[in-house]
N, C-alpha and C positions, 0 to 999 in steps of 0.2 A: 136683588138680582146682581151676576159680577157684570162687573164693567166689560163689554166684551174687546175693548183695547187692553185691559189686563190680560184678558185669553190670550188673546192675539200675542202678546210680548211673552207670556210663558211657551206658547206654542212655538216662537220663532226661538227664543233661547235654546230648548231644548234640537232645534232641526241645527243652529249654529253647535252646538256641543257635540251631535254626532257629527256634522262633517269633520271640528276639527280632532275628535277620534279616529276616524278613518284617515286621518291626514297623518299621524302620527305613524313614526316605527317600531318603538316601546311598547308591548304587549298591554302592561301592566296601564300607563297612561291612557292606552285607547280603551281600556275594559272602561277605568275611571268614567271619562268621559261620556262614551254610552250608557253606563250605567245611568250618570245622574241624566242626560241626555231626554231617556225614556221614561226617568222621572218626573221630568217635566211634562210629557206628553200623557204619562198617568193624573197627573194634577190639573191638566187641562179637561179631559175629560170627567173626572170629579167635581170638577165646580161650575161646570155647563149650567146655566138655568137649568136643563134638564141631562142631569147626568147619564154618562153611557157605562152603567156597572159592567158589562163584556168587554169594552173597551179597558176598562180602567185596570180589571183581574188580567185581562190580557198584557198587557205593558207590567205590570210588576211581578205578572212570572219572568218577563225577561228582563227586568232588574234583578228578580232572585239567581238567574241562571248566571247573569257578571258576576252581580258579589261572590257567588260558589270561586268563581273560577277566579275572582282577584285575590281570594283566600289560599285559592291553590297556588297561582303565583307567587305570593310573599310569601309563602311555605319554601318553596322551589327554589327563590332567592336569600332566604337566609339560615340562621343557623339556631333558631330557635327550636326549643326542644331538645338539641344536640346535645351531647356530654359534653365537661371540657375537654377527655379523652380526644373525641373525634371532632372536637372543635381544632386540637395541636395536630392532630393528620391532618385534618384538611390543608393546613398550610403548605403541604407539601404534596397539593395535589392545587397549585395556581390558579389551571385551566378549567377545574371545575367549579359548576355552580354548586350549593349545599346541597340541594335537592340532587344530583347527581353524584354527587359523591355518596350521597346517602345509600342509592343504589349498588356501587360497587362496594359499598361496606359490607353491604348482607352478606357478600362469596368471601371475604379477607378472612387470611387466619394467619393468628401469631405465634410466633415462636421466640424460642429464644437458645442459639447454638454455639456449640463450645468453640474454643480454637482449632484455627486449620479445617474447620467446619469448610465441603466444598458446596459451593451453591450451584455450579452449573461444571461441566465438561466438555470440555474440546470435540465439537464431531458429534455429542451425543444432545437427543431433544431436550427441549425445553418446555416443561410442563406448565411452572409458573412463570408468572410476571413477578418482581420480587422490589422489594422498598427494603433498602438493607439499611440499620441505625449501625454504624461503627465509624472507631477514628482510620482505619485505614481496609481499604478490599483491595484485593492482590488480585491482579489480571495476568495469567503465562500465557502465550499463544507463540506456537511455534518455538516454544525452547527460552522464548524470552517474556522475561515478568519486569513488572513495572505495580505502581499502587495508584489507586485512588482518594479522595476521600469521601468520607461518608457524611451524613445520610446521601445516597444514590440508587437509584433503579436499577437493578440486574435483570438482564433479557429480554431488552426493551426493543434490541434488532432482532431477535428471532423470534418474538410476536408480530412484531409488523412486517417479518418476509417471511413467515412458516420454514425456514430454515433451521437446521439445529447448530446449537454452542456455536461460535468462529471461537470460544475461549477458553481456558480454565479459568475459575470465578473462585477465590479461597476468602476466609478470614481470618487471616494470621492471629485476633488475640480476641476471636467471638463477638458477639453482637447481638442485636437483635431482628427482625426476620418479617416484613409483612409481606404475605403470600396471597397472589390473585390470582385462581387458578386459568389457566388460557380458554379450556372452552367454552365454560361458562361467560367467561367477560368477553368473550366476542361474539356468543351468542344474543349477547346485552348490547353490545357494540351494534349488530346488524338490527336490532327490532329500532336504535335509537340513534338516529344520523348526527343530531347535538353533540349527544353524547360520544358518541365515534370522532364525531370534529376535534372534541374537548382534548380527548385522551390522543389522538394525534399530536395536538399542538403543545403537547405535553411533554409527548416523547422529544420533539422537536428538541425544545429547551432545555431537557435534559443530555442532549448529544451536545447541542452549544457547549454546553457547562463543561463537558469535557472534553470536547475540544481546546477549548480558553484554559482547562485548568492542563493540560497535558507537555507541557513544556515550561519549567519543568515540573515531573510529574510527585515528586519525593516534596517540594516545596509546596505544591499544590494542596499535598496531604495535610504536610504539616499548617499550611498556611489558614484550611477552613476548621482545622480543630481550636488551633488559638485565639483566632479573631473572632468566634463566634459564628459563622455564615448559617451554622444550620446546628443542631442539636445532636450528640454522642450516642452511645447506646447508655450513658450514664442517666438521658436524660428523655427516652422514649416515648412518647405518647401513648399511651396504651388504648388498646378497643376495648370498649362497655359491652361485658360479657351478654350482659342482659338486652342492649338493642343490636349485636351481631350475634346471632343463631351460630353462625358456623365456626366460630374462635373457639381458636385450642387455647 
């Protein structure tokens, strides 16, 4: 017969393991926790002098239901599985988790455009969201042009105010081109508030960037092509035809 101070201390371990799950803010730690928690409380009722098998089947469905969902979580959080393709996008997507990123991969499509290629125009909508790989993107607005450098996001303010072009958007010597279409990805955006956060504070970081790099603007260009800041069209990350459906 077990000792029933051994119950007793499996029983208390497992009730201290779920509070300090629910005490936690990490997702991932509290599933942990509860999981083993209720496996405690399944092993109590299995080695009862007289076992409660309802009890026992009851508590390790709800261990099968964490592990499901801690499986789901390390999916969510990393990049397993991933190509290296869209392991070097992700880089350039900071604010997302893998698992979200992974989402807005399925709408991207790539291209790749010649010189003088325009990506957007002055006054007129903006259909994509755009991840431009090149050494320099040429912004005219009002008569007057100035450069960037690349890799950067074109159309990232007239996604977030439904406005059209404030610019002309050119590439003086081609590039390369990843395309998110707008309604889709804000269709994505409103089912997923994370996700809506993510790509927020994304744009965010990308307006800093050009802010800081805008003064001056010709130095800026030149300055993220030689020191390495970010990758060329020379040196693109490409998407894996085979886990994005919609890539040209």
């Amino acid at each position: 017969m077990t000792d029933p101070l051994y119950l007793s201390a499996i029983l208390g371990l497992g009730l201290m393991l779920k509070i300090a799950g629910f005490a936690v803010r990490d997702e991932l730690v509290l599933r942990v926790l509860v999981a083993v928690g209720i496996s405690c409380d399944a092993l109590f009722y299995a080695l009862r002098p007289e076992p409660i098998l309802q009890s026992v089947l009851a508590n390790l469905s709800l261990v099968t239901v964490n592990v499901i969902l801690i499986l789901l979580i390390l999916i969510e959080r990393t990049t397993w599985r991933m190509s290296a393709e869209d392991r070097a996008l992700l880089r350039h997507f900071p604010t997302l988790t893998p698992g979200q990123f992974r989402r807005i991969a399925r709408i991207m499509e790539r291209e790749t455009v010649g010189r003088d290629t325009p990506l957007a125009l002055e006054g007129k909508p903006v259909e994509n969201l755009m991840l431009v790989f090149s050494d320099r993107i040429e912004i005219s607005k009002q008569g007057r042009s100035f450069p960037i450098g690349g890799p950067a996001f074109v159309g990232e303010i007239a996604f977030l105010t439904g406005n059209p072009s404030s610019a002309d958007v050119r590439l003086p010597e081609g590039g390369t081109v990843i395309r998110l279409p707008i309604e889709p990805l804000t269709a994505m955006m409103a089912r997923k508030p994370a996700l809506n956060n993510a790509m927020v504070a994304l744009f965010g970081q990308e307006l800093a960037r050009k802010v800081a790099d805008s003064v001056p603007m010709d130095r800026a260009a030149q300055t993220r092509s030689v020191v390495g800041q970010g990758p060329t069209h020379d040196t693109i990350p490409a998407i894996d035809p085979e886990s994005q459906p919609g890539t040209s």
